[in-house]
VEXDREN-2710 file (C-alpha; in Angstrom, 1 decimal):
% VEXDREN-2710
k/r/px/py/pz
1/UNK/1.1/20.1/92.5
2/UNK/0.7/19.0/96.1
3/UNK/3.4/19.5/99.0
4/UNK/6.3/16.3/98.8
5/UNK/6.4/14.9/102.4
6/UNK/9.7/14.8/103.6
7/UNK/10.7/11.1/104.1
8/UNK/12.3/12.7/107.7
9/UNK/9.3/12.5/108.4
10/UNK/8.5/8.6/108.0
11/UNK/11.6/6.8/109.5
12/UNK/13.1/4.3/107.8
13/UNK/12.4/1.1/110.6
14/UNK/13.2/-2.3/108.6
15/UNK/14.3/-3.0/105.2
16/UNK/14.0/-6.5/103.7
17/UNK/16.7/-7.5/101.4
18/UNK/16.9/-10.2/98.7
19/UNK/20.6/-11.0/99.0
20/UNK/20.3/-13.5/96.4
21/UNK/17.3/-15.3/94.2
22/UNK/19.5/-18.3/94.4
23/UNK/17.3/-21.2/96.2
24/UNK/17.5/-24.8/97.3
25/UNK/13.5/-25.0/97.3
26/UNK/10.6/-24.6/95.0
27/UNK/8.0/-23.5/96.9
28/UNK/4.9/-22.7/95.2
29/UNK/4.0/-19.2/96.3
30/UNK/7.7/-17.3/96.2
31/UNK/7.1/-13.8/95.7
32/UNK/10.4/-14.3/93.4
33/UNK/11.1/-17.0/90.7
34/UNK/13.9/-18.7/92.5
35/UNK/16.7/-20.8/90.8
36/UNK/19.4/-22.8/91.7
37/UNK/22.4/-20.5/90.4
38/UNK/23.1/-17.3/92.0
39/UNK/22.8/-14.3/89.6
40/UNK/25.5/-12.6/88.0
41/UNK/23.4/-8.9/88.7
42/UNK/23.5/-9.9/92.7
43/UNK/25.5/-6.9/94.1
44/UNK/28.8/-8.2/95.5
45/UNK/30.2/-8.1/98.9
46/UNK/31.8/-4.0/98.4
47/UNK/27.7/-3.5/97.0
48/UNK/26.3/-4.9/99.8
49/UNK/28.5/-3.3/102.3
50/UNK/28.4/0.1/100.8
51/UNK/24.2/-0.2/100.8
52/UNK/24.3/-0.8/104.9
53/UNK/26.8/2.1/104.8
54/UNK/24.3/4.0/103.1
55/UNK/21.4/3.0/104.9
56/UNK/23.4/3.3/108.3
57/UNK/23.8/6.9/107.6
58/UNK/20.3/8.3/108.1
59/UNK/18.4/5.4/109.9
60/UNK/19.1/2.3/111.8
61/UNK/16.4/-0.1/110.7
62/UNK/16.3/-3.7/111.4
63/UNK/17.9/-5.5/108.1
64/UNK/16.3/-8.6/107.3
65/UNK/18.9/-11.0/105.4
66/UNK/16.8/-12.8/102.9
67/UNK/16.1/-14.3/99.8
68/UNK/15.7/-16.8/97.7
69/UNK/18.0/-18.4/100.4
70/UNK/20.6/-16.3/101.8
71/UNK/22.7/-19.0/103.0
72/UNK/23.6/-20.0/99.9
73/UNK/26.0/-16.8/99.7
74/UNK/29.6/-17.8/100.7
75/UNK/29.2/-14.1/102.2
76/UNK/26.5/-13.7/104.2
77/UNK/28.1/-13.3/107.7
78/UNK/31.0/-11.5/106.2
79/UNK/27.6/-9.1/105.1
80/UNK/25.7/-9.7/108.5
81/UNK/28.8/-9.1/110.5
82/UNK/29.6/-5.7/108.9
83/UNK/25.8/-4.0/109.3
84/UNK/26.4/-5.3/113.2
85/UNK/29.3/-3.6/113.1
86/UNK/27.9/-0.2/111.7
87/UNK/24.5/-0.4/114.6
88/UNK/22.3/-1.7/112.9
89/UNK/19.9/-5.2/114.0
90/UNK/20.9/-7.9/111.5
91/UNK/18.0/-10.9/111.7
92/UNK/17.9/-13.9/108.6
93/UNK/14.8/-15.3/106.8
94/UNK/15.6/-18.8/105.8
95/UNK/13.7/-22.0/104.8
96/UNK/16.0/-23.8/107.7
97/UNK/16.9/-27.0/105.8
98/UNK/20.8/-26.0/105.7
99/UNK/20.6/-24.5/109.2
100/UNK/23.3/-26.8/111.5
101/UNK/25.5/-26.6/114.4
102/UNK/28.3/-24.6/112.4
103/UNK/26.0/-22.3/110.7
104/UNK/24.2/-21.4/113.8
105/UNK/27.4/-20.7/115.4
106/UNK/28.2/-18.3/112.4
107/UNK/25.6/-16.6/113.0
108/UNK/26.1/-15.7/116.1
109/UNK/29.6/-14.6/115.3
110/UNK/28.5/-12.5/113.3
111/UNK/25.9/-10.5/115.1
112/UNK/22.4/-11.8/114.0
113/UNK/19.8/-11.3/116.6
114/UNK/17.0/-13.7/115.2
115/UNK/16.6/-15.5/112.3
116/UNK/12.6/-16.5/110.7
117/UNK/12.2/-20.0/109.7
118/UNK/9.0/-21.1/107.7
119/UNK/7.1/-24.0/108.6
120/UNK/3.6/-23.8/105.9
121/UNK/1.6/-26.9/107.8
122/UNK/1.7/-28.8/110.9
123/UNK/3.3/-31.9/109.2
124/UNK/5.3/-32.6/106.8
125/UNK/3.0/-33.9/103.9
126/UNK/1.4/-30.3/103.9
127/UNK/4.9/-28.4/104.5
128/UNK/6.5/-30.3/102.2
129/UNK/4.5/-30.2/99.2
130/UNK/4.3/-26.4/99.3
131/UNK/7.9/-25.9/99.8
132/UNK/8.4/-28.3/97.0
133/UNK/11.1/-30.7/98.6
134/UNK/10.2/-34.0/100.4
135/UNK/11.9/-34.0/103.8
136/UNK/12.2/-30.3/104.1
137/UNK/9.8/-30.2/107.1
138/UNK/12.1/-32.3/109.1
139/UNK/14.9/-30.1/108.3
140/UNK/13.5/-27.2/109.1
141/UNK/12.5/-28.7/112.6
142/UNK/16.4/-29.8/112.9
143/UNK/17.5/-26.3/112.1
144/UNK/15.4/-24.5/114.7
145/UNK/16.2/-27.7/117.5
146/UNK/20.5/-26.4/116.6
147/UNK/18.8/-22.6/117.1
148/UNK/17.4/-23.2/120.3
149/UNK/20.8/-25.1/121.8
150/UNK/22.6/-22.1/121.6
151/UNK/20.0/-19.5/122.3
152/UNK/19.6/-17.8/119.2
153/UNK/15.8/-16.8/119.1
154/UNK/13.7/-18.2/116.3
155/UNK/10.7/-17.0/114.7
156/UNK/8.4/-19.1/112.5
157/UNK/6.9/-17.8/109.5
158/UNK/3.7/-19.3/107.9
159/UNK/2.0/-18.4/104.6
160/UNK/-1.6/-18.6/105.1
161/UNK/-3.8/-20.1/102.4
162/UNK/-6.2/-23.0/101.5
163/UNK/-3.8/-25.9/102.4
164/UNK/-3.1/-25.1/105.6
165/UNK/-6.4/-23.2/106.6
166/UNK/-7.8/-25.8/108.6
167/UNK/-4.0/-26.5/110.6
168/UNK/-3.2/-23.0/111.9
169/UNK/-4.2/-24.1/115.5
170/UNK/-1.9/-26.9/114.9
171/UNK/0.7/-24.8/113.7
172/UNK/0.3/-22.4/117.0
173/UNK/1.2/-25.5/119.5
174/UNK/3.8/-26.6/117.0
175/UNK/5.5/-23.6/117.0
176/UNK/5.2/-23.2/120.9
177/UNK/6.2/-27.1/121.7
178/UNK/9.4/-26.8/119.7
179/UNK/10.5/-23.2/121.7
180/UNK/10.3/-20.6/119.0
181/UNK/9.7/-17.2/120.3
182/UNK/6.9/-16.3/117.9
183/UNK/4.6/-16.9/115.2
184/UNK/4.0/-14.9/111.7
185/UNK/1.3/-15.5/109.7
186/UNK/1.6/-14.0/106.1
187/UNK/-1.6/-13.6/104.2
188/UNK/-0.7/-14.9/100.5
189/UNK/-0.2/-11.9/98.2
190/UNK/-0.9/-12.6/94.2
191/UNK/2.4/-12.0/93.2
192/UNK/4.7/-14.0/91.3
193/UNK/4.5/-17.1/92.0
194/UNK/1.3/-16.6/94.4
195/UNK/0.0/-15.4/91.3
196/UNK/0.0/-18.2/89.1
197/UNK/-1.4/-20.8/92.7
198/UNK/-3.7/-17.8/93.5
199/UNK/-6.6/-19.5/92.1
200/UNK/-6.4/-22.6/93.9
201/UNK/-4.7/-21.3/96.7
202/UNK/-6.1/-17.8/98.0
203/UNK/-8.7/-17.6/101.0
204/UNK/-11.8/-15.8/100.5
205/UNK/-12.6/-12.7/102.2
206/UNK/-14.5/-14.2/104.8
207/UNK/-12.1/-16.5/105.2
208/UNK/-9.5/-14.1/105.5
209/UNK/-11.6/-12.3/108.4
210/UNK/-11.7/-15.8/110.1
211/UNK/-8.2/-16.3/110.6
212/UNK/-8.0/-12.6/111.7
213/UNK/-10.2/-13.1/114.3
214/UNK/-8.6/-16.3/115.5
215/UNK/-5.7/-14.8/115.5
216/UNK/-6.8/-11.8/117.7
217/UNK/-8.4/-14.7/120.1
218/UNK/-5.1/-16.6/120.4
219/UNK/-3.0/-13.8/121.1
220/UNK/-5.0/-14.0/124.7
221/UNK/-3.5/-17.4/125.5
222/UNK/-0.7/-17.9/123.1
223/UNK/2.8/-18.2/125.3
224/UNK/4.7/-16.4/121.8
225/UNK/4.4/-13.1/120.1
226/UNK/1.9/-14.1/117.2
227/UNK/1.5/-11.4/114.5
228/UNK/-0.3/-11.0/110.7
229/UNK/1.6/-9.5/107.9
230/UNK/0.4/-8.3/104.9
231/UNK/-2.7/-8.3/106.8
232/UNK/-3.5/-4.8/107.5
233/UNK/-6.9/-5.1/108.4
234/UNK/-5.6/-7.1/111.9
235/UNK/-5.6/-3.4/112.8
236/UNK/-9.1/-2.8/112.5
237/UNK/-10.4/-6.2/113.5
238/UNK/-7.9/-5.8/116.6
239/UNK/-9.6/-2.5/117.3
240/UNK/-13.6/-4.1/116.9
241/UNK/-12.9/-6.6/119.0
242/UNK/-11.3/-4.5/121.8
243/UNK/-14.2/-1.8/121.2
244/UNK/-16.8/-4.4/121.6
245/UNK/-14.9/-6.3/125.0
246/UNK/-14.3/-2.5/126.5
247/UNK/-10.8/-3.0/126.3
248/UNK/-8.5/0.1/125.9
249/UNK/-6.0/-0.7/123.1
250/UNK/-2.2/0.5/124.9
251/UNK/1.0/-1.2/124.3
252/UNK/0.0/-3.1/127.9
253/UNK/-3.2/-4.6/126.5
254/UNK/-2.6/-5.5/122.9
255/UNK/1.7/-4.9/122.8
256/UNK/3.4/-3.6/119.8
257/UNK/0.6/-3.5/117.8
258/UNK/-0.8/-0.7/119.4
259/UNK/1.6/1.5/118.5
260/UNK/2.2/0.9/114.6
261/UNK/-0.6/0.6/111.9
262/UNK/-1.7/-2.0/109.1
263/UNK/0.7/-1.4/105.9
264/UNK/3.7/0.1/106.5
265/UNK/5.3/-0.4/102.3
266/UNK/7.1/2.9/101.7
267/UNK/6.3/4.7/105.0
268/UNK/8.5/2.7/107.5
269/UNK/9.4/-0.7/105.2
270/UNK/10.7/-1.2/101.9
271/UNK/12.2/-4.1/100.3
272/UNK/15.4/-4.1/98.1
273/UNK/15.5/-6.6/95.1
274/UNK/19.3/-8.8/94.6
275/UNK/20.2/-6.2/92.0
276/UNK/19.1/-2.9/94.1
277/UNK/16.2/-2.3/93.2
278/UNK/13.8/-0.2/96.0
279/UNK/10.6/-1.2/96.3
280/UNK/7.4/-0.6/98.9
281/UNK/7.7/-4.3/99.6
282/UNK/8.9/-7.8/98.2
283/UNK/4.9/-8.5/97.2
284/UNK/4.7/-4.9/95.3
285/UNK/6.3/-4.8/91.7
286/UNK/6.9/-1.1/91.1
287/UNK/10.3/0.3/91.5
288/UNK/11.2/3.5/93.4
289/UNK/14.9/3.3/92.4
290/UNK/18.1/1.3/92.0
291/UNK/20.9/1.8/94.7
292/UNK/23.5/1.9/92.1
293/UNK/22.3/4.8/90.7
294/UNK/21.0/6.6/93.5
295/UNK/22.0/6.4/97.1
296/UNK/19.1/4.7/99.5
297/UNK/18.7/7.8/101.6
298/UNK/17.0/9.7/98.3
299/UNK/15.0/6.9/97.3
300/UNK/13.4/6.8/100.9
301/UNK/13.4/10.9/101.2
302/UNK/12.4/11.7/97.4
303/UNK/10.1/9.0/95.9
304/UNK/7.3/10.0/94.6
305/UNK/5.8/6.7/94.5
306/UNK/6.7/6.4/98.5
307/UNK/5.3/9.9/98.7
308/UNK/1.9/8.6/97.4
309/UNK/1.9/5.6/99.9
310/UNK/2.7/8.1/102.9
311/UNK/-0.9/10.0/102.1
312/UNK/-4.1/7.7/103.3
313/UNK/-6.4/10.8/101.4
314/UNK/-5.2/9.6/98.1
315/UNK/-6.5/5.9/98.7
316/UNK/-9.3/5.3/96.4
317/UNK/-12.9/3.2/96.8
318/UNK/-14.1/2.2/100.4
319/UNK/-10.3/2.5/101.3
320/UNK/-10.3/6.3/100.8
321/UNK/-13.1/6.7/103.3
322/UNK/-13.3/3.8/105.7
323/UNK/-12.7/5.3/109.4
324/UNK/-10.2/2.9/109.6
325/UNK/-8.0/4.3/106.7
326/UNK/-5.6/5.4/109.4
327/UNK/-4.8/2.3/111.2
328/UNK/-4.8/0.0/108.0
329/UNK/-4.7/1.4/105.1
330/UNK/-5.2/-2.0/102.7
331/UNK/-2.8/-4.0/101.3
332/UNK/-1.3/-2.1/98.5
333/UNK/0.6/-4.5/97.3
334/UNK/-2.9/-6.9/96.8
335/UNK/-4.8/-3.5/95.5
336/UNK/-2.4/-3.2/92.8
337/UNK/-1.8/-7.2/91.9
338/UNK/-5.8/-7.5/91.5
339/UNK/-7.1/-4.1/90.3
340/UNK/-3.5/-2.3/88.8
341/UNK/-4.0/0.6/90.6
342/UNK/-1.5/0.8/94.1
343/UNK/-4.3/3.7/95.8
344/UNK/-7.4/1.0/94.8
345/UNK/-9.4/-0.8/97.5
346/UNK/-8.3/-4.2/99.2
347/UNK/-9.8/-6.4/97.3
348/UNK/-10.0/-8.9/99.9
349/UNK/-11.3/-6.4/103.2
350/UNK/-15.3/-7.5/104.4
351/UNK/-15.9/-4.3/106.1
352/UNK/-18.4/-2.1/105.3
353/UNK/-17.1/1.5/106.3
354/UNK/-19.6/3.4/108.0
355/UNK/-19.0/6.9/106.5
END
């Protein structure tokens, strides 16, 4: 029976919370099966404020308000104003349609630093037919236009797939022409609904690799932070390139990213479902426990399955002996969508590993 690694050990830095599955939009890919009607299982405001009391009391991650769409809660800045109010960083993901004048100004009220706003194309034909609602792209422009009038910094968030493959330069001086502060591109994960579009709409390995590479060449000219999630192998491609220009990688050179590593599910992130559930990460369907039945602090300390995740040795395949094990790690939220098995190999990596 091996050693459990304390989760003292593996700080607890952002947590991603589905406040509600209740959404305006159909997109396509949702990681969830969003509906119009808020659930009955959501947990209520005392819920919510005793899991940020809970959370507050052994780590101060960021808190990412999300959903579905969390502005559809009549709550939300009651919620967002009390995890301020207790030290911890409160940002929002939302789609941006219902983002005005007075909800920006709510916001502010209560205490969010940034909120993410998803634009998937450079126009709105593409946006919109992914998100699943004609005129959302306009919207969305109209909500970060009220953002930037009262200072509150912006991030857009793009899903990365076949429709909008070709556009991602577009969607770089998009993003920089309407004053967001950064860019972050999601590689599609297989999961719920990305499961069902996967076969039309995942990039190919070498694909994939492509838009890692651009991305590593844009980040030498872009005016914004530009970063890939669920996209561990960035790390290693990041580290290639630099090896191959000379370049030293330091937090002067290549910025945050030089000091954190490809998938973080269960070692510094985890994701908590509308009804409190824990898990690794929205993309990764395996529960580590339920916050009404066991406070947050022993799901991140005790979980076996978050024990696994915080041990690169037990990664299977090329995984378990690429030299970049350390630094990425593979999606294992993709590993287990396409071969079952969390600790298999990224199914969609290129690299070779030398040992």
């Amino acid at each position: 029976m091996r050693n459990h690694q304390s989760g003292d050990q593996f700080p607890l830095r952002l947590v991603f919370w589905e406040t509600t599955t209740s959404c305006n939009l159909k997109c396509i890919h949702c990681r969830a099966s969003a509906v119009e009607d808020r659930s009955p299982d959501e947990l209520d405001l005392q819920q919510s404020c005793d899991l940020l009391a809970e959370i507050a009391s052994f780590a101060k991650p960021v808190i990412v308000l999300s959903g579905g769409e969390p502005l559809v809660r009549e709550d939300i800045f009651e919620i967002a104003r009390y995890g301020t109010d207790l030290g911890l960083r409160m940002v929002l993901a939302t789609n941006g349609t219902s983002v005005d004048s007075d909800v920006v100004h709510k916001m502010l009220d209560s205490g969010i630093k940034r909120i993410s706003i998803s634009l998937d194309g450079a126009d709105a034909q593409t946006h919109d037919s992914f998100r699943g609602l004609h005129g959302a792209f306009e919207s969305a422009l109209r909500g970060v236009a009220h953002c930037n009038a009262v200072g509150m910094p912006v991030q857009i968030n793009t899903t990365v797939a076949k429709h909008n493959l070709s556009q991602l330069p577009d969607i770089l001086r998009l993003t920089e022409s309407i004053g967001a502060c950064a860019l972050h591109l999601f590689l599609l994960v297989p999961t719920g609904c990305g499961k069902e579009i996967s076969g039309r709409e995942m990039i190919s390995p070498d694909e994939y690799e492509g838009v890692l590479n651009w991305l590593y060449n844009s980040t030498k000219e872009a005016k914004i932070n530009l970063k890939a999630t669920c996209a561990p192998h960035y790390f290693r491609v990041m580290r290639q390139r630099a090896k191959a220009e000379g370049v030293k990688i330091t937090a002067e050179t290549h910025g945050f990213e030089a000091m954190t590593k490809g998938c973080l599910a269960g070692s510094a992130v985890c994701f908590v479902s509308y009804k409190g559930d824990v898990y690794p990460c929205g993309y990764f369907p395996v529960s580590a426990g339920n916050v009404l039945k066991t406070p947050m602090s022993k799901i991140w300390r005790d979980s076996e399955l978050f024990d696994s995740l915080r041990r690169p040795a037990m990664l299977k395949g090329k995984c378990g002996h690429c030299e970049y094990v350390n630094v990425c790690g593979g999606c294992r939220a993709r590993a287990y969508a396409e071969t079952g098995d969390y600790l298999g190999e990224e199914p969609y990596c290129v690299y070779d590993p030398k040992k």
